[in-house]
C-alpha positions in Angstrom: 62.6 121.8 155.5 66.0 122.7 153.3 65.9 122.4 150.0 67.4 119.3 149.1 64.9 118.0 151.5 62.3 119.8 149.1 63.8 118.8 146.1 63.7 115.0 147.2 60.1 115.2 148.1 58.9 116.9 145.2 60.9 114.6 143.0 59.4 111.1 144.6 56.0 112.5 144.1 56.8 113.0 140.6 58.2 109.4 140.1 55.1 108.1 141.6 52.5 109.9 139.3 54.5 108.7 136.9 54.8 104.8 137.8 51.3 105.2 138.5 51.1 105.9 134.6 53.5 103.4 133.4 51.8 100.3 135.5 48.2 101.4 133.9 49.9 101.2 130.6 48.9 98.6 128.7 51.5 97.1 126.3 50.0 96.6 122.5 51.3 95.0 119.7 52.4 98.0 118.2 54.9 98.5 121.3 56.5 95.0 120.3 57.2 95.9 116.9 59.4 98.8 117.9 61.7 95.8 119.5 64.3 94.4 116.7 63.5 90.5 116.4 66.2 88.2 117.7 67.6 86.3 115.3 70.5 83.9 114.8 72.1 86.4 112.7 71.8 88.9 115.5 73.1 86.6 118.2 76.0 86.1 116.3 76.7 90.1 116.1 76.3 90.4 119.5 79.1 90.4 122.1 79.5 87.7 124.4 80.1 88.3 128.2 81.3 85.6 130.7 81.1 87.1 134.7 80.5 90.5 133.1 83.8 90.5 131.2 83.7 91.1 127.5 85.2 88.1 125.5 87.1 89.5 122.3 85.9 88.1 119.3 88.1 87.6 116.2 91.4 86.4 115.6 93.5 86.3 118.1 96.5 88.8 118.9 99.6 87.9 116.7 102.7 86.5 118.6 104.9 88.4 116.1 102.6 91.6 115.0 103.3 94.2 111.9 104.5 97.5 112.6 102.8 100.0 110.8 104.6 102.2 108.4 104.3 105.0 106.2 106.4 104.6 102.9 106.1 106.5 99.4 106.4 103.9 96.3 105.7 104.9 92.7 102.2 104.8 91.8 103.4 101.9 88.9 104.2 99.3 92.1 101.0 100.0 93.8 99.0 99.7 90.7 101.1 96.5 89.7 100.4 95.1 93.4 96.6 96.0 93.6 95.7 94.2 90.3 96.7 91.3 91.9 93.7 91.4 94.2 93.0 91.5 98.0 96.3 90.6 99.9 98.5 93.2 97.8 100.1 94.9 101.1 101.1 91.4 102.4 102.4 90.5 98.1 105.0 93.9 99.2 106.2 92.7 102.0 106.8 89.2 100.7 108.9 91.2 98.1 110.7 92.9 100.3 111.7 89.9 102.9 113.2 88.6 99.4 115.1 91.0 98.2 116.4 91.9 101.8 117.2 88.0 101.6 114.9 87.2 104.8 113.6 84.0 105.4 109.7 84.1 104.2 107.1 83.4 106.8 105.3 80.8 107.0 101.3 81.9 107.7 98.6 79.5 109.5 95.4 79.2 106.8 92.1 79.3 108.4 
């Protein structure tokens, strides 16, 4: 007998004393609570397949994306923009398409 041959044979006897062990085990309720209830809130989390392919959740890709940019403004303009809430990157770059005289875009609202 070679040793793979060995190997094999000592490994499926070792699978079945153990399977031998797991089908005597009897499942009690302490087993279950290891297992995270399943919710609404956790279907909704979760990600949705359809013929084992992945279905991208979110919004969808932009027709016309951003480019991202690096660019060094005084801290005044970034403080000035930030007060102004969430949406201060998007405030910039309105203020930029008008002083560069470009049309402004007109954004879909959810």
């Amino acid at each position: 007998m070679t040793a793979k041959k060995r190997n094999t044979a000592v490994n499926s006897k070792r699978a079945g004393s153990d399977m031998k062990k797991v089908d005597a085990y009897v499942l009690t309720k302490k087993d279950y609570d290891e297992i995270p209830e399943l919710t609404d809130e956790w279907f909704k989390r979760a990600d949705f397949h359809v013929g084992g392919k992945l279905i991208a959740r979110g919004r969808p890709p932009s027709a016309n994306p951003k480019q991202s940019t690096s660019l060094r403004l005084d801290p005044e303009v970034i403080a000035h923009f930030r007060r102004g809430g969430r949406g201060w990157q998007s405030r910039i770059n309105a203020a930029l398409r008008k002083v560069a005289k470009l049309p402004a875009v007109k954004r879909k609202k959810a």
